[in-house]
C-alpha positions in Angstrom: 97.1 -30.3 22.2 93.1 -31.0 23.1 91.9 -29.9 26.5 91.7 -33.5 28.6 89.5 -34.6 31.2 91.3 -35.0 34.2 89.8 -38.0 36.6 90.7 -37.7 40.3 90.5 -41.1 42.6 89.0 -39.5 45.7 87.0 -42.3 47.1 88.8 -44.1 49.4 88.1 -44.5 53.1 91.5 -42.8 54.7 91.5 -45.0 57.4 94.9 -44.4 58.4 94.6 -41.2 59.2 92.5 -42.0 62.3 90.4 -39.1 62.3 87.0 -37.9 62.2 87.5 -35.9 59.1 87.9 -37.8 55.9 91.5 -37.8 54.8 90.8 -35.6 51.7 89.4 -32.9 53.3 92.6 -32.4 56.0 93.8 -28.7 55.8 97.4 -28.5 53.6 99.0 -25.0 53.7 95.1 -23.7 53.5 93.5 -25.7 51.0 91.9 -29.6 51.8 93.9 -32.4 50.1 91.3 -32.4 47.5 91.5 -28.7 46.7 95.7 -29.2 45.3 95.0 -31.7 42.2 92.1 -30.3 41.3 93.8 -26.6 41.3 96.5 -28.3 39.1 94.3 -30.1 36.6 92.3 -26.7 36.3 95.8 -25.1 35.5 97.0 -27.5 33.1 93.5 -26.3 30.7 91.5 -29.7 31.8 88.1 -29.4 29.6 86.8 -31.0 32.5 87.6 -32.4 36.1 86.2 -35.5 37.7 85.9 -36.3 41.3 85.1 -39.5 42.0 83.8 -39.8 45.4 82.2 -42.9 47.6 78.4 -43.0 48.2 78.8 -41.0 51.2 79.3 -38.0 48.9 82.0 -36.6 51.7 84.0 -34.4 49.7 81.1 -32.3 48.5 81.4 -29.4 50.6 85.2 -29.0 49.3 84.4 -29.3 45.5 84.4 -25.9 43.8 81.4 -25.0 41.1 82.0 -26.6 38.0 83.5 -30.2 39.4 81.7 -33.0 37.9 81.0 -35.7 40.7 81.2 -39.6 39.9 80.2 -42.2 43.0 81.9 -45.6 43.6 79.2 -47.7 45.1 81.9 -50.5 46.6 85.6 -49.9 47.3 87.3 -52.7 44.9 90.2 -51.4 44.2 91.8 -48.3 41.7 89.9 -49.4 38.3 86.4 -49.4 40.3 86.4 -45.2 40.5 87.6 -45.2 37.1 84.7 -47.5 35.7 83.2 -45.2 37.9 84.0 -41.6 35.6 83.1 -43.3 32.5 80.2 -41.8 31.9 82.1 -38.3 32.1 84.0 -39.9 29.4 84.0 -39.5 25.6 85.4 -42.0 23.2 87.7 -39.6 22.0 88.5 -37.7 25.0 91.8 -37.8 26.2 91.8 -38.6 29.5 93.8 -38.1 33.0 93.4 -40.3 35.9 95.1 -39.2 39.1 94.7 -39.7 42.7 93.2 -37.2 44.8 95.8 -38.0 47.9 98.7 -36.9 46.1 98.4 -33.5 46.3 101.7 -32.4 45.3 101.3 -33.2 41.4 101.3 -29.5 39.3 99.8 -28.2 36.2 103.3 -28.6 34.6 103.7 -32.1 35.1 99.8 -32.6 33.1 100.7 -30.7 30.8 103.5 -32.4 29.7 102.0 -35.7 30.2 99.3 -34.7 28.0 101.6 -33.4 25.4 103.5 -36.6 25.2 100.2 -39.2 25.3 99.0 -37.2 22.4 101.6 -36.4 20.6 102.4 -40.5 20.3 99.0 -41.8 19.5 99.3 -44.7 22.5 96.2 -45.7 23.4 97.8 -45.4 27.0 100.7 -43.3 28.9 102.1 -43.9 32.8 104.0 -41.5 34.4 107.0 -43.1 35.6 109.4 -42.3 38.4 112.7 -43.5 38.9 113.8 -44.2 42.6 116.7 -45.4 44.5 114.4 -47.0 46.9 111.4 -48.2 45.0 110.2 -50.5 47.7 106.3 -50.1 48.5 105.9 -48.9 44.6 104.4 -51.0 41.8 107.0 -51.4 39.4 106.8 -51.3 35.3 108.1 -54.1 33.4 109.0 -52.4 30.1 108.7 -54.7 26.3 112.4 -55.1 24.7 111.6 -52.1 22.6 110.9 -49.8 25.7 106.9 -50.1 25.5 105.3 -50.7 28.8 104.3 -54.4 29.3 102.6 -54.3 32.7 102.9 -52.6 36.3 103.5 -55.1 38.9 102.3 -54.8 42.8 104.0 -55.0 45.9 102.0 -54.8 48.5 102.1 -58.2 49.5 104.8 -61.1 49.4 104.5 -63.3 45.9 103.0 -60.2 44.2 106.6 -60.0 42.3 108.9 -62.1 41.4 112.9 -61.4 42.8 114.0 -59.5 38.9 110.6 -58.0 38.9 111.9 -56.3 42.7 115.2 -55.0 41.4 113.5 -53.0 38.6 113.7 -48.9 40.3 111.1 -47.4 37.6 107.7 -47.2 39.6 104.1 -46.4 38.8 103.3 -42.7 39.8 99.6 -43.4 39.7 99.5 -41.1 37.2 98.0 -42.3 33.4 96.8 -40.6 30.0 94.5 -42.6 28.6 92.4 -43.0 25.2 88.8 -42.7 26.7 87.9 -45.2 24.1 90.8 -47.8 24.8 90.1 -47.2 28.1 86.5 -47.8 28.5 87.0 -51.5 26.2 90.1 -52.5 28.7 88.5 -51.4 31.7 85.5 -54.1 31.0 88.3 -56.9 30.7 90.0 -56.1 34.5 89.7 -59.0 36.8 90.4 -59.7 40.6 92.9 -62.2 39.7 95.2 -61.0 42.6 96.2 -62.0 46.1 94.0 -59.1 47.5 90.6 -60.0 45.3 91.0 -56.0 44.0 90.6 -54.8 40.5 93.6 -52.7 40.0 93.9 -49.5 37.4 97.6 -50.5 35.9 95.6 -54.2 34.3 94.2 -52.1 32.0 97.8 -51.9 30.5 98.5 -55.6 29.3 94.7 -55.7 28.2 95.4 -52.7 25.7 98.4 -54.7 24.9 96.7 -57.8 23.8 94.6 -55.2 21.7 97.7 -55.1 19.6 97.4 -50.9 21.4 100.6 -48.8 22.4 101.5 -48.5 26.0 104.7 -45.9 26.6 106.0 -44.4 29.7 106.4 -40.8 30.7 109.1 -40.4 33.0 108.7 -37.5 35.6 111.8 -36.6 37.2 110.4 -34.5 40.6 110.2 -37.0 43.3 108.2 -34.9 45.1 105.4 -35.3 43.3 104.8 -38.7 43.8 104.4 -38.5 47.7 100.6 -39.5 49.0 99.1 -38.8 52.2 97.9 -41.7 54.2 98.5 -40.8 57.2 99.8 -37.9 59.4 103.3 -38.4 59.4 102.8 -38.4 55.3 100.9 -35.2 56.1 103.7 -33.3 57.7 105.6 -34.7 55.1 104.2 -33.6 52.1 103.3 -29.8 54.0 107.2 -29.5 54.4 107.5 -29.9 50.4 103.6 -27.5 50.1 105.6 -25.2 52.5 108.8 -24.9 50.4 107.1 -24.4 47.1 105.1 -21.8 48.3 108.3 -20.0 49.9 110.2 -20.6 46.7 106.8 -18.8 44.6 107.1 -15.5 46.7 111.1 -15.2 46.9 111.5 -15.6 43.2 108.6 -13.1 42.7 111.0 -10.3 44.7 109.7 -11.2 48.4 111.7 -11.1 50.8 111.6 -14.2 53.7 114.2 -14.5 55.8 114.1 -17.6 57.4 111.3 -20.1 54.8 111.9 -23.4 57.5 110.2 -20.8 60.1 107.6 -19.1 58.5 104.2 -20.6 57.7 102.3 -19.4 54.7 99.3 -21.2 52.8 98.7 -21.1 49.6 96.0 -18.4 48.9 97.8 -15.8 50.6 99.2 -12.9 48.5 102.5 -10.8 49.1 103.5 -8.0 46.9 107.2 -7.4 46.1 109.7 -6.1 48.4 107.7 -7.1 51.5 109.8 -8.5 54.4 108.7 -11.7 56.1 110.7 -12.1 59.1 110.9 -15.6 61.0 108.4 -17.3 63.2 105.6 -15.6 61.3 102.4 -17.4 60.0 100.2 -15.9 57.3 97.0 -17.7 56.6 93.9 -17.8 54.5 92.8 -14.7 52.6 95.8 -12.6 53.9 97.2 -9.7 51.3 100.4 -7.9 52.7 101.7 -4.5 50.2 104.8 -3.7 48.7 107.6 -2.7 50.9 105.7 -3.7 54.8 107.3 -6.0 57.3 105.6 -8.8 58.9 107.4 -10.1 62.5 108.9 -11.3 63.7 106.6 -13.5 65.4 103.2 -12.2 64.3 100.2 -14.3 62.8 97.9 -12.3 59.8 94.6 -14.7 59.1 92.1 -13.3 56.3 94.0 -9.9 57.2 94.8 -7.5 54.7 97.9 -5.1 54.9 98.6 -1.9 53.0 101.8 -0.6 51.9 104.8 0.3 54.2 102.9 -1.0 56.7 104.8 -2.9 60.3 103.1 -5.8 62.1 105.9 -6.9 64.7 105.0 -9.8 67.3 101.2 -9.3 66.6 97.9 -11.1 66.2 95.8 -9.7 63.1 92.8 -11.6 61.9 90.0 -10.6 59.9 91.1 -7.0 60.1 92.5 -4.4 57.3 95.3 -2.6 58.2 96.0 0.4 55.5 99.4 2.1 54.1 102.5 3.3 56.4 100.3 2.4 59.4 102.3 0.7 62.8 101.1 -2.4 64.5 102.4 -3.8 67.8 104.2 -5.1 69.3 101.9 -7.5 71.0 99.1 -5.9 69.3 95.2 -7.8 68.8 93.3 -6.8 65.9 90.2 -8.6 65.6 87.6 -9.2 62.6 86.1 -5.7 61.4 88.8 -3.8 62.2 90.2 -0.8 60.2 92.8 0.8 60.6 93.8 4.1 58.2 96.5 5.2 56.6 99.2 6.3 59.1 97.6 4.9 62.1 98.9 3.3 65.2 97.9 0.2 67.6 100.9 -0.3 70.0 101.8 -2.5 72.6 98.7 -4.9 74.1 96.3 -2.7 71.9 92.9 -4.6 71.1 90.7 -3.6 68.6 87.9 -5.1 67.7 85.2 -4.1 65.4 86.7 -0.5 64.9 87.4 1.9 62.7 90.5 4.2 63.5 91.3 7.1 61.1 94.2 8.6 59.3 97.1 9.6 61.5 95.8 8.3 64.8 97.1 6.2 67.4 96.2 3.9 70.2 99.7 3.6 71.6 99.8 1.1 74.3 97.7 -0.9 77.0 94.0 0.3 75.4 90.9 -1.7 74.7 88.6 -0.3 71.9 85.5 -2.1 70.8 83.0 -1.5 68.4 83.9 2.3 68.1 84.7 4.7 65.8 87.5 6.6 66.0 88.7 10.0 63.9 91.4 11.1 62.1 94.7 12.3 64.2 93.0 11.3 67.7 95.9 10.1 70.7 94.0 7.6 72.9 95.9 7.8 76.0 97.0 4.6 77.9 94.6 2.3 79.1 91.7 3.9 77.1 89.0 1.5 77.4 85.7 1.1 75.3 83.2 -0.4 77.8 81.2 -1.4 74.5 79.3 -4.6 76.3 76.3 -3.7 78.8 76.1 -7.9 79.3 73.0 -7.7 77.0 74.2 -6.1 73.7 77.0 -4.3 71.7 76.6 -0.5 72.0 78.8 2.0 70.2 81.6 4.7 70.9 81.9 8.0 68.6 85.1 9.7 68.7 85.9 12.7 66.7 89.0 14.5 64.9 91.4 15.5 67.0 90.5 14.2 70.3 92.9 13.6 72.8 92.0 11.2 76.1 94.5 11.3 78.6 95.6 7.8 80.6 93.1 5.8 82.2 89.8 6.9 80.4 86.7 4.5 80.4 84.4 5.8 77.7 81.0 4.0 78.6 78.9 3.4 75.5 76.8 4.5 74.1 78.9 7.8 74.1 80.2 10.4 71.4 83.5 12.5 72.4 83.4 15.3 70.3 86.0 17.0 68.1 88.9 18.8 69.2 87.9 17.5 73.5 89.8 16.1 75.7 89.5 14.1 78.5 91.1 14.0 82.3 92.9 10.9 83.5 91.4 8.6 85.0 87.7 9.4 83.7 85.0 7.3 83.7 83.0 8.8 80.9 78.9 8.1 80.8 78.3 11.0 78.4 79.0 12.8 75.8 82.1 14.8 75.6 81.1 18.2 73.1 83.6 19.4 70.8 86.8 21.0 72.7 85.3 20.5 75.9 87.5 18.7 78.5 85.5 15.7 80.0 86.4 15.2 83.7 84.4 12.0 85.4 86.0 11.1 88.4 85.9 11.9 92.4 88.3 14.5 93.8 91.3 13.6 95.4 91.4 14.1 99.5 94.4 13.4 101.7 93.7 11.7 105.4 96.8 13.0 107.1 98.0 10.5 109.6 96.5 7.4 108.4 99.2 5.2 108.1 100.5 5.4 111.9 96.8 5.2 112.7 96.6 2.0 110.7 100.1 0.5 112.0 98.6 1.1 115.5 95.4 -1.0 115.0 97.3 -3.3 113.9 99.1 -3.9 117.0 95.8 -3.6 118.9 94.5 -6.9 117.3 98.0 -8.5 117.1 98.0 -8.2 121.3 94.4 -9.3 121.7 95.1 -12.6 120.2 
């Protein structure tokens, strides 16, 4: 089987979707629109994939290296982006058309459409569907010896006869094409329809009167033939995105308890025997190791987790969390975060920006920004970083061992050496030398008699008004 070139039909206008963002470049499970078809014809072995975008050139910014780009000057209908790729196209290339708003299409499904076109010699292949409720969908009018004849419309009243409605086999929008019988049929397509458009499927009965075979390639996924026009489509096809995805990491040994709750896009990576537990969302770049739990109710985004790792009811993004190390709950890590093997950030812990070594923890109710922290250091409750002077970012040094008892402000720039300690409630504004104990604070004094003395004053100014 020769590598084909796969053309995707990316060029219309999307105004359904009434939104600033052209429809091809809306977010699905992490990737734009765009990104899923061309993923798939990449997978299938396409020599070479075709975009075919409108003069605005809008879809640039999502096209990865390698993506040839073809413009359509006018929006007249499905054959102009296809007259559009032919100079892409070889004579003897076999070629794919698709539409870039049905994401949902996979390399499988190419593949085997590929296979088939070339396998029979037609000059052209459809990919078929079968529906109990066609209605909406062109439909294909086969020859008495199963050949395709033509694909008839639907979108407007007259467009089919009454026999032509009751056929259930629909175009998928999906064709393998010979580049050269498509190029001569393309040149014979005319407007003759209620809507003045040139369609793709008229290139059909044109390679027909060509005395050229036309067959059909039945898919039988349903799925694959839902478009996005317009948001409800959206959250349509991301429920089906959503599944697959699921479905990819349970059959590879991960563990997700509840799939309808959890959100996970498509780039993300889970080793084997990781637990996903409901109301979770993994985005992006996020990696999570063999044998750690996620949730319930935590987000990762671009995060990275180790092995035998727990994020429960936590917020990680951009942050790399290493092996056997305990997060949350209601933990924060933000971007630049590190934290080492066997460490801890407990309950409403922020880090930001910080490096915390092997074996130490930041149990509960603690800022720390921009610092760096040793290995086997207990940061008391609420140990704050005061990193931010309202000017700039400074930095906090803490060293092996160090143990800051609850309520400690460390002021940076300031180093707390290894081995010290500091007293509750410090405010620390300097540095702390190796096992020293850092005390900062005012001593305590009692005022004996100070609350009948303030009941009494009280009563003074109650009577004088």
């Amino acid at each position: 089987m020769g590598a084909p070139v796969v053309v995707i039909l990316a060029a219309g206008q999307g105004t359904r979707m009434r939104s600033a963002t052209p429809k091809l470049l809306h977010p699905l499970c992490g990737m734009p629109l765009i990104g899923w078809p061309i993923g798939a014809a990449l997978q299938s072995g396409a020599s070479k994939v075709v975009v075919v975008d409108s003069a605005l050139r809008l879809l640039a910014p999502a096209l990865p290296e390698g993506v040839e780009v073809a413009v359509q000057e006018q929006q007249l209908g499905t054959a102009a982006p296809a007259r559009a790729a032919l100079g892409h196209i070889g004579a003897d290339d076999t070629v794919l058309v698709i539409t870039g708003d049905a994401p949902l299409v996979t390399a499988g499904t190419l593949s085997a459409l590929t296979a088939e076109h070339e396998r029979s010699g037609a000059a052209a292949t459809i990919a078929t569907m079968v529906l109990e409720d066609p209605r909406g969908y062109g439909r294909v009018v086969r020859a008495p010896d199963g050949t395709v004849e033509r694909v008839v419309e639907t979108k407007q009243p007259g467009d089919a006869s009454e026999l032509e409605l009751q056929i259930r086999e629909v175009n998928t929008g999906m064709f393998a094409f010979e580049g050269a019988a498509l190029a001569h049929a393309l040149a014979l397509v005319r407007a003759d329809n209620a809507q003045g458009e040139h369609y793709l499927p008229d290139v059909l009965p044109a390679m027909r009167r060509a005395e050229r075979t036309v067959l059909a390639h039945e898919l039988s996924d349903p799925t694959e033939l839902l478009g996005v026009n317009d948001r409800l489509q959206l959250a349509q096809v991301t429920a089906v995105a959503q599944r697959r995805i699921c479905e990819r990491h349970m059959l590879a040994g991960v563990t997700i308890v509840n799939p309808g709750a959890t959100t996970i896009d498509v780039g993300v990576e889970i080793a084997a025997d990781a637990l996903i537990e409901p109301f979770c969302t993994l985005r992006g770049a996020t990696a999570v190791g063999s044998r750690s739990t996620i949730g319930p109710h935590t987000t990762l985004i671009d995060a990275t987790v180790g092995e035998e790792s727990s994020v429960l009811h936590s917020h990680v993004t951009g942050a790399t969390v290493g092996d056997r190390v305990s997060i949350g709950p209601f933990a924060y890590l933000r971007p630049g975060t590190v934290m080492r093997e066997g460490s801890k950030a407990g309950t409403f812990v922020e880090i930001k920006n910080s490096d915390v070594g092997r074996g130490s923890k930041v149990p509960h109710l603690s800022y720390i920004g921009d610092a760096r922290v040793g290995e086997r250091v207990n940061l008391g409750a609420s140990t704050i970083t005061a990193n931010y002077d309202g000017y700039r970012k400074h930095a906090t040094t803490i060293g092996d061992r160090v143990r800051t008892s609850v309520d400690t402000t460390l002021v940076a720039p300031v180093s707390v050496g290894d081995d010290a300690y500091t007293a509750a409630g410090s405010v620390i504004t300097d540095d702390v030398p190796p096992g020293a104990l850092g005390v900062a604070r005012e001593r305590q004094r009692n005022i004996d008699g100070y609350a009948e003395r303030r009941r009494r004053r009280a009563e003074a100014e109650a009577e004088s008004r």
